[in-house]
C-alpha beads as a LAMMPS data file, in Angstrom:
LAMMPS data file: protein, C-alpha beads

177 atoms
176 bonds

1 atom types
1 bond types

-500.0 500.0 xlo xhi
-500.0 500.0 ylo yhi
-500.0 500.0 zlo zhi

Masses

1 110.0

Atoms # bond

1 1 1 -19.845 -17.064 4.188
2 1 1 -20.905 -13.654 4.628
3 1 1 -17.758 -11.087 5.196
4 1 1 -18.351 -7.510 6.875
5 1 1 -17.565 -4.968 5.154
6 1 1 -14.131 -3.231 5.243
7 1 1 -12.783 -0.042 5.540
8 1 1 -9.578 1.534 6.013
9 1 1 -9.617 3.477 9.818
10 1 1 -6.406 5.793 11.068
11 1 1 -3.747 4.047 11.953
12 1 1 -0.140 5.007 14.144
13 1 1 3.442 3.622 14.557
14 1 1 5.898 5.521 16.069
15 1 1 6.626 8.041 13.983
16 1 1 3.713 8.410 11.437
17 1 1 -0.090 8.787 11.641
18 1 1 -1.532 6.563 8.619
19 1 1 -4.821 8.896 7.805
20 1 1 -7.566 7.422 5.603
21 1 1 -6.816 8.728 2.207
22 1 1 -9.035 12.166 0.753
23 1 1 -9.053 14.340 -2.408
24 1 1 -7.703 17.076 0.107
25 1 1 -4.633 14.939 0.198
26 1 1 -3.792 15.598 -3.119
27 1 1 -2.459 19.067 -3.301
28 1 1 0.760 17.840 -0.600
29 1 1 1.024 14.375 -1.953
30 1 1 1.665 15.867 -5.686
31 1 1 4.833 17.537 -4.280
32 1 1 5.971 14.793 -2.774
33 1 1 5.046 12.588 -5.575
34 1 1 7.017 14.753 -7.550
35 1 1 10.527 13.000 -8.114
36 1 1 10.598 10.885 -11.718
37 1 1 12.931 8.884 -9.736
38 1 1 10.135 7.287 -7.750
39 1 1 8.956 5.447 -11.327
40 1 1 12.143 4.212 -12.477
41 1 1 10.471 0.271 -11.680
42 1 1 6.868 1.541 -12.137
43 1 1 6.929 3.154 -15.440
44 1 1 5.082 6.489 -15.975
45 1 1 5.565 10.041 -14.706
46 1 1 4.395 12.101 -11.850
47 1 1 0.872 13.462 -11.864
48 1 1 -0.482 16.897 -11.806
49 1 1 -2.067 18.306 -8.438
50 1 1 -5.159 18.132 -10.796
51 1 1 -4.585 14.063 -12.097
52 1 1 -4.112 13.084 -8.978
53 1 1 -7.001 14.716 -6.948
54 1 1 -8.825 12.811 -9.745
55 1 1 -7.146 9.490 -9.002
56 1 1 -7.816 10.406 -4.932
57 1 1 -11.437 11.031 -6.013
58 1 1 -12.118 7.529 -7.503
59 1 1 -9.999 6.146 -4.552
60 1 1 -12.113 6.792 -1.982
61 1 1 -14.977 6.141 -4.207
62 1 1 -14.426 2.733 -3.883
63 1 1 -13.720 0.038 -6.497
64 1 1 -16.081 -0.340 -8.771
65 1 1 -15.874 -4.165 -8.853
66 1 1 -18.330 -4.849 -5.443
67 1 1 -16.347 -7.907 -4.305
68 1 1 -13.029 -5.527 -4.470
69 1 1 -12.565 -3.193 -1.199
70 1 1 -10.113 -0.089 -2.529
71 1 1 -7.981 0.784 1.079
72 1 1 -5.674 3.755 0.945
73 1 1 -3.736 5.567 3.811
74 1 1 -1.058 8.778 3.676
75 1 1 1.404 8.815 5.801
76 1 1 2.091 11.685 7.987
77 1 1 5.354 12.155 9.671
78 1 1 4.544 13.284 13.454
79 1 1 6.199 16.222 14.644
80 1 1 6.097 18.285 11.643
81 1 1 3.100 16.772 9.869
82 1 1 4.000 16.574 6.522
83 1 1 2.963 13.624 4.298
84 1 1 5.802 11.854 3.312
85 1 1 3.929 8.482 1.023
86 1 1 1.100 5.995 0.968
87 1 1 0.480 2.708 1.519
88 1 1 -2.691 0.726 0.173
89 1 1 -4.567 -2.640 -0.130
90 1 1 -6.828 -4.425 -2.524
91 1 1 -8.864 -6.709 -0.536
92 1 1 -10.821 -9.079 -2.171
93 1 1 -12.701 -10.492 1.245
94 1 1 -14.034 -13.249 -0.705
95 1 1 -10.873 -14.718 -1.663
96 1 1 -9.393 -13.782 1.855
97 1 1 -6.704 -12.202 -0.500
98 1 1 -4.916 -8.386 -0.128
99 1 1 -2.409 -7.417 -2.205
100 1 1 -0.437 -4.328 -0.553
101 1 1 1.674 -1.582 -2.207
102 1 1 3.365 1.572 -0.699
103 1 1 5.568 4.564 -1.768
104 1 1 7.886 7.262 0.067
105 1 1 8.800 10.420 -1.301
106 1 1 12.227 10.667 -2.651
107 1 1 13.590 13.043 0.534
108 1 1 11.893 10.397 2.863
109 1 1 13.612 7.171 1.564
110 1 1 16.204 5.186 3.530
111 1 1 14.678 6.024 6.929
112 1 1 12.542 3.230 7.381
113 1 1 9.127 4.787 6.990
114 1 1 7.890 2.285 4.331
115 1 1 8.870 -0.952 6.200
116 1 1 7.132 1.058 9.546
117 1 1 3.751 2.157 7.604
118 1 1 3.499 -1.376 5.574
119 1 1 4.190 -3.553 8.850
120 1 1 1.280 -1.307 9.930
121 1 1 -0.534 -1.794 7.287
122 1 1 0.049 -5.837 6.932
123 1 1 -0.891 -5.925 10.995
124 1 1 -4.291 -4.158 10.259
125 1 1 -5.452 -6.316 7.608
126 1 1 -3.873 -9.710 9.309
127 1 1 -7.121 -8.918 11.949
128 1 1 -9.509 -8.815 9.005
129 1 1 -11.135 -11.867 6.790
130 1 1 -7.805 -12.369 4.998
131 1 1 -5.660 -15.664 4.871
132 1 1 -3.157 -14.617 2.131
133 1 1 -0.788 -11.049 1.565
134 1 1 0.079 -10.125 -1.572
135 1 1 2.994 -7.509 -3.212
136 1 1 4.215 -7.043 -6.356
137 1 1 7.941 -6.030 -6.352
138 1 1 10.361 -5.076 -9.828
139 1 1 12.922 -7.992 -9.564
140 1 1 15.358 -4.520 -9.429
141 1 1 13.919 -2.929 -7.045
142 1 1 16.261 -3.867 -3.397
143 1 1 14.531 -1.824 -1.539
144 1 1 11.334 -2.439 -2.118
145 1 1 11.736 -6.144 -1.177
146 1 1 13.073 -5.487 1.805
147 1 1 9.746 -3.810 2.899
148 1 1 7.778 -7.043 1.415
149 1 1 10.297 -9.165 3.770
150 1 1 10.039 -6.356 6.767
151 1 1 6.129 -7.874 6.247
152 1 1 7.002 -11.073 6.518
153 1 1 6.644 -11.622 2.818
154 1 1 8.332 -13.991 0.885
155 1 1 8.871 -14.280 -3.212
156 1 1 6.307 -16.882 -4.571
157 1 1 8.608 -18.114 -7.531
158 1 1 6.475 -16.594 -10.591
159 1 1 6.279 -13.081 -11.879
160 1 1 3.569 -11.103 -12.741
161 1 1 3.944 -8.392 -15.597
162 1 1 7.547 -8.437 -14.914
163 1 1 7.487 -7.875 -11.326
164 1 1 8.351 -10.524 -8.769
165 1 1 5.330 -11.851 -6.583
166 1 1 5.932 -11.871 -2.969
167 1 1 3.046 -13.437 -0.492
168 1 1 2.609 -14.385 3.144
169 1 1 2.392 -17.584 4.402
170 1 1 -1.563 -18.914 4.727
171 1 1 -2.604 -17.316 7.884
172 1 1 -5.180 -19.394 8.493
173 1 1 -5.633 -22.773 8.112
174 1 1 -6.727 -23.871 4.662
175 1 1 -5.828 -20.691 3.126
176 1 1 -4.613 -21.464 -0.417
177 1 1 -1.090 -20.151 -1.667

Bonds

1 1 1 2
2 1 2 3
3 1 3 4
4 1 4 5
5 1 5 6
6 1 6 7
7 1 7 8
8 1 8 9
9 1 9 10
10 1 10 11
11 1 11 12
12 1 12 13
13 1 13 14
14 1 14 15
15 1 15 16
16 1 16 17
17 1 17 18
18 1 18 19
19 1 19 20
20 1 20 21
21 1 21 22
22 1 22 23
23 1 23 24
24 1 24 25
25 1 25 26
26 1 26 27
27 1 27 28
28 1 28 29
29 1 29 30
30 1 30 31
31 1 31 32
32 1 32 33
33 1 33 34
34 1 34 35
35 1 35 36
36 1 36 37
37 1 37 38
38 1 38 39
39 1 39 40
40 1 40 41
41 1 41 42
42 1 42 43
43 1 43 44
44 1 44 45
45 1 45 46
46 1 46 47
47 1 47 48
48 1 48 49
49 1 49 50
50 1 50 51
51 1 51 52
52 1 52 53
53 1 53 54
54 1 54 55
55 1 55 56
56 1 56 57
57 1 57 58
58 1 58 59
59 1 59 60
60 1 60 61
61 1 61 62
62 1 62 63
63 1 63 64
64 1 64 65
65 1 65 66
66 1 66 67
67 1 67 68
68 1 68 69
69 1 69 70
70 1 70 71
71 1 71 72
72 1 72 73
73 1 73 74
74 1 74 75
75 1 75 76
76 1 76 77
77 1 77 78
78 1 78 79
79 1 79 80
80 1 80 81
81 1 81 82
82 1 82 83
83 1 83 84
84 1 84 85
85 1 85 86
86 1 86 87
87 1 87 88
88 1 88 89
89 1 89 90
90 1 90 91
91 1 91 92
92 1 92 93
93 1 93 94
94 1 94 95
95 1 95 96
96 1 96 97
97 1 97 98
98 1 98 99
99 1 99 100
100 1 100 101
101 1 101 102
102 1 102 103
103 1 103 104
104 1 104 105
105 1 105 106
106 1 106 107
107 1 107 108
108 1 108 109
109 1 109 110
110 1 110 111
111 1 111 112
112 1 112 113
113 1 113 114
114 1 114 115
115 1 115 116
116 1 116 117
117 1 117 118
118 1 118 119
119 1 119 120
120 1 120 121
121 1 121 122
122 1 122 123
123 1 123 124
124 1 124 125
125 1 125 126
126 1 126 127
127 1 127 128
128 1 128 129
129 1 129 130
130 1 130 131
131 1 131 132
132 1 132 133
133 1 133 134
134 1 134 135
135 1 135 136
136 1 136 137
137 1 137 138
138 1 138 139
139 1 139 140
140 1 140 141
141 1 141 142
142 1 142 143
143 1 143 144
144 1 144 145
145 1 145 146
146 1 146 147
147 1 147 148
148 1 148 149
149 1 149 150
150 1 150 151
151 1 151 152
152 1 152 153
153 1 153 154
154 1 154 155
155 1 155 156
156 1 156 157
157 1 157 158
158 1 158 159
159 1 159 160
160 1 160 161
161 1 161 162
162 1 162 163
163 1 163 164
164 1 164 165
165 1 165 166
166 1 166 167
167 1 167 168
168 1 168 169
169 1 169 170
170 1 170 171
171 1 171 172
172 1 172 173
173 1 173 174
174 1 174 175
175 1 175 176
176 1 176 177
């Protein structure tokens, strides 16, 4: 079976505009990026403006495995505009598989914008070729897993390089778990 090709289009909720990730994006999203606190379950450190205009660059690239489709959004708060995270998806069409992921700045957190931009998110790719949703959450990480449940997610019982995975039920029928 032949699956059309996907790409990530603007999205809205309420109170953000998800925009199709660019380069251009990098300069705000470094500031708000910024915080080491946002890798205490990750690992690593914030990147430069530079690094992650880089990282942006190869983003929107595109994976460089063909049966992989790279998705990536920023999240801009209405009103005043400012980005305030991202949300993404790996979509592997042929597997009917997406594994999702998302991030709020620091000053953001606690208001409900990652649950809002990854129900979004999870609602957009439920309409494309995929039976199963994937995250990856830190076993630690509370608040994090309530976004995977705010999606309707739900932990699978095994871990993954430490990190707890959480998946939808099979949307369609025969979609394997």
């Amino acid at each position: 079976m032949r699956r059309p090709p996907v790409r990530p289009v603007a999205l809205a909720t309420a109170r953000l505009d998800l925009l199709p990730l660019l380069p251009e994006h990098a300069d705000e999203m470094s500031l708000v990026l910024a915080d080491p606190a946002l890798h205490a379950f990750t690992g690593g450190a914030p990147l430069s403006r530079e690094a992650l205009r880089a990282r942006y660059e190869r983003f929107t690239a595109g994976s460089p495995d063909p049966v992989v489709v790279w998705a990536n959004w920023v999240l801009r708060l209405r009103g005043p505009g400012r980005l305030v995270g991202t949300v993404q998806a790996t979509i592997t069409p042929s597997q009917g598989l997406a594994e999702v992921a998302w991030v709020v700045g620091v000053a953001w957190q606690g208001l409900g914008f990652a649950s809002e931009a990854a129900r979004a998110l999870t609602a957009w790719l439920e309409r494309l070729p995929v039976d199963r949703l994937v995250a990856h959450v830190h076993p630690d990480h509370a608040a994090s897993a309530a976004v995977a449940r705010a999606c309707g997610l739900r932990p699978a019982g095994h871990r993954q390089d430490g990190e707890i995975r959480w998946q939808s039920p099979a949307v369609r029928a025969g979609a394997q778990a």
